[in-house]
C-alpha positions in Angstrom: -1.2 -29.0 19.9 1.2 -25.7 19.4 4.5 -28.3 20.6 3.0 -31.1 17.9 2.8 -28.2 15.5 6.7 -26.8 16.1 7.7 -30.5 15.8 6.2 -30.7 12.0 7.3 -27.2 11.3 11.0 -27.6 12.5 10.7 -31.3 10.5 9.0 -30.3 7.6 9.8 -27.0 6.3 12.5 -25.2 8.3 14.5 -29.3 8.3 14.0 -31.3 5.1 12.8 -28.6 2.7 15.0 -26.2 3.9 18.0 -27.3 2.1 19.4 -23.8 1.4 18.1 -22.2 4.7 15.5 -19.5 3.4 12.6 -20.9 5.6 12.5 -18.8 9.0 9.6 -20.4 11.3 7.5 -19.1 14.3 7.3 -21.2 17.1 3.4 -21.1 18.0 2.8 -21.0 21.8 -0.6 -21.2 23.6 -0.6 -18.3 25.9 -3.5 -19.3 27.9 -0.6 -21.4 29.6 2.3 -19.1 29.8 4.5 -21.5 31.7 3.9 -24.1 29.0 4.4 -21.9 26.4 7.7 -20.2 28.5 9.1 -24.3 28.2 8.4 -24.6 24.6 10.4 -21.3 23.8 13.2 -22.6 25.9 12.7 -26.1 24.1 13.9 -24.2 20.2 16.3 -21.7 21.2 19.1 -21.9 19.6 17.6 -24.0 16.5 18.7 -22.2 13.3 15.9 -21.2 11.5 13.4 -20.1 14.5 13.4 -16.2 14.7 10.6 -15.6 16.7 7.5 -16.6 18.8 3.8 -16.3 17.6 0.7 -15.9 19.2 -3.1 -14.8 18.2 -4.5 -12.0 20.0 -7.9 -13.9 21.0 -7.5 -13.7 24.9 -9.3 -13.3 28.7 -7.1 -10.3 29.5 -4.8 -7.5 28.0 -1.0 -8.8 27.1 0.1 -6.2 29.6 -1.5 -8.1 32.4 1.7 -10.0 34.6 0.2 -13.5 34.2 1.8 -13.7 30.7 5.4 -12.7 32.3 6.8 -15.9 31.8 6.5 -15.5 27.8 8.0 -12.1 28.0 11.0 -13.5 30.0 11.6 -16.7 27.8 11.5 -13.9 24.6 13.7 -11.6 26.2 16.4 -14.4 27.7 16.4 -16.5 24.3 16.3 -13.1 22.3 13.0 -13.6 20.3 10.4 -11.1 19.5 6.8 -12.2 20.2 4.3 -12.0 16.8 0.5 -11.8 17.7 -1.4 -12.5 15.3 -5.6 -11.6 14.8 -7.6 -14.6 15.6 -9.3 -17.0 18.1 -11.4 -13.7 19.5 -14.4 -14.4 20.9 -13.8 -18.3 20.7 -13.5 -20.3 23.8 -12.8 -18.9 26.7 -11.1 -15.4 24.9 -13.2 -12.5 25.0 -14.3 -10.8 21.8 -13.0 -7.4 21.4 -16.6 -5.7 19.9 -19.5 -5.1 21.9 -20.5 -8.3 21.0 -20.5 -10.6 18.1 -20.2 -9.3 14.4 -22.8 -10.5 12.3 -20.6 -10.5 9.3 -17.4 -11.5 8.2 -16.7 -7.8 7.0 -17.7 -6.7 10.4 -15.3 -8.7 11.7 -12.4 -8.4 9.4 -12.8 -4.5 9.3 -12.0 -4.7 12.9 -9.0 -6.7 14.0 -7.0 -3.8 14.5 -9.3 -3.5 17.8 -7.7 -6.7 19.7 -4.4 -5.4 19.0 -4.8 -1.6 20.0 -5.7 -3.2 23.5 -2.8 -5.3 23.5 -0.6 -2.6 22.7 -1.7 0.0 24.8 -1.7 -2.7 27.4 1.8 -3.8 27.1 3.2 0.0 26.9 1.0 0.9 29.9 1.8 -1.8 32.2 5.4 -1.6 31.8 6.3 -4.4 30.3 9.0 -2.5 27.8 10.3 -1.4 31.4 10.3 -4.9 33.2 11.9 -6.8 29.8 14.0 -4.0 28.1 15.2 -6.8 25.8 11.6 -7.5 25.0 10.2 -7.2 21.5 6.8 -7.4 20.0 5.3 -7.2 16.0 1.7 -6.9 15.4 1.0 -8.9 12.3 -1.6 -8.6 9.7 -3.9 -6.4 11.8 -3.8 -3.2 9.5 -1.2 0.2 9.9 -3.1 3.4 9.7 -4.6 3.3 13.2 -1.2 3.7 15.1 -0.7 7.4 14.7 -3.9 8.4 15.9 -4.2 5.4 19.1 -0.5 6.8 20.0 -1.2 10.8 20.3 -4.3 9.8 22.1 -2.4 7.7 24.6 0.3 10.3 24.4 -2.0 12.9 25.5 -3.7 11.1 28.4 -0.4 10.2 29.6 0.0 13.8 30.1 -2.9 14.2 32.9 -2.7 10.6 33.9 0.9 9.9 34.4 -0.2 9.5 38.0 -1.2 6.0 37.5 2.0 4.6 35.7 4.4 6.3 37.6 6.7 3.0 36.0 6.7 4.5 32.5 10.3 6.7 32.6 9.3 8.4 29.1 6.2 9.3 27.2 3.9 5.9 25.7 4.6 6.7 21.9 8.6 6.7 22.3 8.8 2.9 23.2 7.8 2.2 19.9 10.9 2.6 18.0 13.2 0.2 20.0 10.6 -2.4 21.3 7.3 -2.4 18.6 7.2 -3.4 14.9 4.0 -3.5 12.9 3.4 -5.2 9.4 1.7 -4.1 6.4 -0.9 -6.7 5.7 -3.9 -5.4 5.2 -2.5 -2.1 4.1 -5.1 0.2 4.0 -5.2 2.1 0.8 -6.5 5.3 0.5 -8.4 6.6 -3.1 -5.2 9.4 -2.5 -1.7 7.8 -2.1 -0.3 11.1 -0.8 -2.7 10.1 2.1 -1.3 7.1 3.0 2.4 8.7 2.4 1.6 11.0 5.4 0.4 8.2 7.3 3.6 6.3 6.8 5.4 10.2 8.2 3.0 10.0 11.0 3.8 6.5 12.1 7.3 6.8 11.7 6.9 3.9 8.6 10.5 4.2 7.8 11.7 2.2 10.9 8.8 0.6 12.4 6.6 -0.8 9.2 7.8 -4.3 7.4 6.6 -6.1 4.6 3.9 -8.7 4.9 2.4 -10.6 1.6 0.1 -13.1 3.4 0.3 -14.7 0.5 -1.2 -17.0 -0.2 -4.3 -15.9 1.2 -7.0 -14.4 -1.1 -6.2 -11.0 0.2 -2.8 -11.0 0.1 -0.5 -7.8 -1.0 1.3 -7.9 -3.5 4.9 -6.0 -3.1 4.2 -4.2 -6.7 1.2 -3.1 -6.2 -0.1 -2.8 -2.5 1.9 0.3 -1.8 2.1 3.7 -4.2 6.0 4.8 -4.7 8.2 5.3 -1.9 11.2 7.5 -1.6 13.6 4.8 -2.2 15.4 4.7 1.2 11.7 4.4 3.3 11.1 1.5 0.6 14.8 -0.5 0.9 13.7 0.1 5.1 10.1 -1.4 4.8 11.3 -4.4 2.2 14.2 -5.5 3.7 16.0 -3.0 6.5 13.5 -2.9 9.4 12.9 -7.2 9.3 16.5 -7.7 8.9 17.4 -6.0 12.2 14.9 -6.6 14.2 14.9 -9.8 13.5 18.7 -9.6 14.1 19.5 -11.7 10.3 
């Protein structure tokens, strides 16, 4: 299904409506089946208007975990950054990442930022930043304000526990900068925008936040008026800077 979707993707809107090039495209893998999805990366590098790999972050185990090894080394080899994306927890085989099921949709939207604090501790703790140097990851669409506080936690349990990842050469938060981006659909939006400026100082906004719209979904953000006024060098960095070269365009 993901290879018959790339096939319509690459035909439809990154080939024949793509006349002037703007269209960039995901190609969707299933990684339940990393080796599958490992040949399917392989199978568009090099086409033109693929910058990356996508994935949802419904799953049986942590994205740390060295079954999904083969993804990381197709990313790394053909120079693509891997995009999770919130969905399929809890269906299928993939575990759900609450105690349980939600009973509501506004249990469940509020938290899928839950799936991908896993993931990312995961990934940073298992080493795969230290296995694939190369390798890159964004964490789409699954909310912002939670990575300051997740990362001094981790940071400070690194500090006693350091034992058990004797792999890690630096401290858990300072991989970010080179190997993690994170995008601001939802933003969260404080009642004060002077508290969501110190979040963005906190996370380090300026070079690891892009812009997401999601439009056009009925929550999407809108670039004038999901964010309060930015200094205008953080805002050039968040619009255009930080997608521009990570995404290497």
């Amino acid at each position: 299904m993901a290879a018959a979707y790339n096939d319509w993707l690459a035909d439809t809107w990154l080939g024949k409506h793509n006349s002037d090039g703007v269209f960039k495209g995901s190609i969707t893998i299933a990684h339940q089946d990393p080796h599958a999805a490992a040949a399917e990366i392989q199978r568009w590098a090099g086409h033109p208007h693929f910058v990356q790999v996508m994935t949802d972050s419904g799953a049986r185990a942590p994205f740390g975990q060295r079954q999904y090894y083969p993804i990381y080394e197709a990313c790394e080899r053909f120079g693509f950054p891997l995009a999770i994306h919130p969905g399929t927890d809890g269906m299928g085989i993939n575990i759900q990442p609450t105690p349980g099921y939600p009973t509501h949709y506004i249990e469940w939207h509020t938290c899928l930022s839950l799936g991908f604090q896993a993931h990312l501790v995961s990934l940073i703790t298992e080493g795969v930043f230290e296995r694939f140097p190369g390798f890159r990851v964004v964490l789409v669409e699954g909310g912002v304000s939670w990575l300051p506080a997740l990362m001094w936690r981790l940071d400070a349990e690194y500090k006693a526990l350091r034992y058990e990842v004797p792999w890690l050469t630096k401290r858990p938060g300072e991989y970010l900068r080179k190997h993690v981006r994170i995008t601001s659909q939802p933003l969260e939006r404080p009642d004060n925008d002077e508290h969501l400026l110190q979040i963005f100082e906190m996370m380090d906004a300026e070079h690891l936040l892009m812009f997401a719209s999601d439009y056009p979904h009925w929550d999407f953000d809108s670039p004038k008026f999901a964010f309060p006024k930015l200094p205008e060098a953080m805002r050039r960095r968040i619009f255009s800077d930080n997608a521009r070269e990570f995404y290497r365009l």
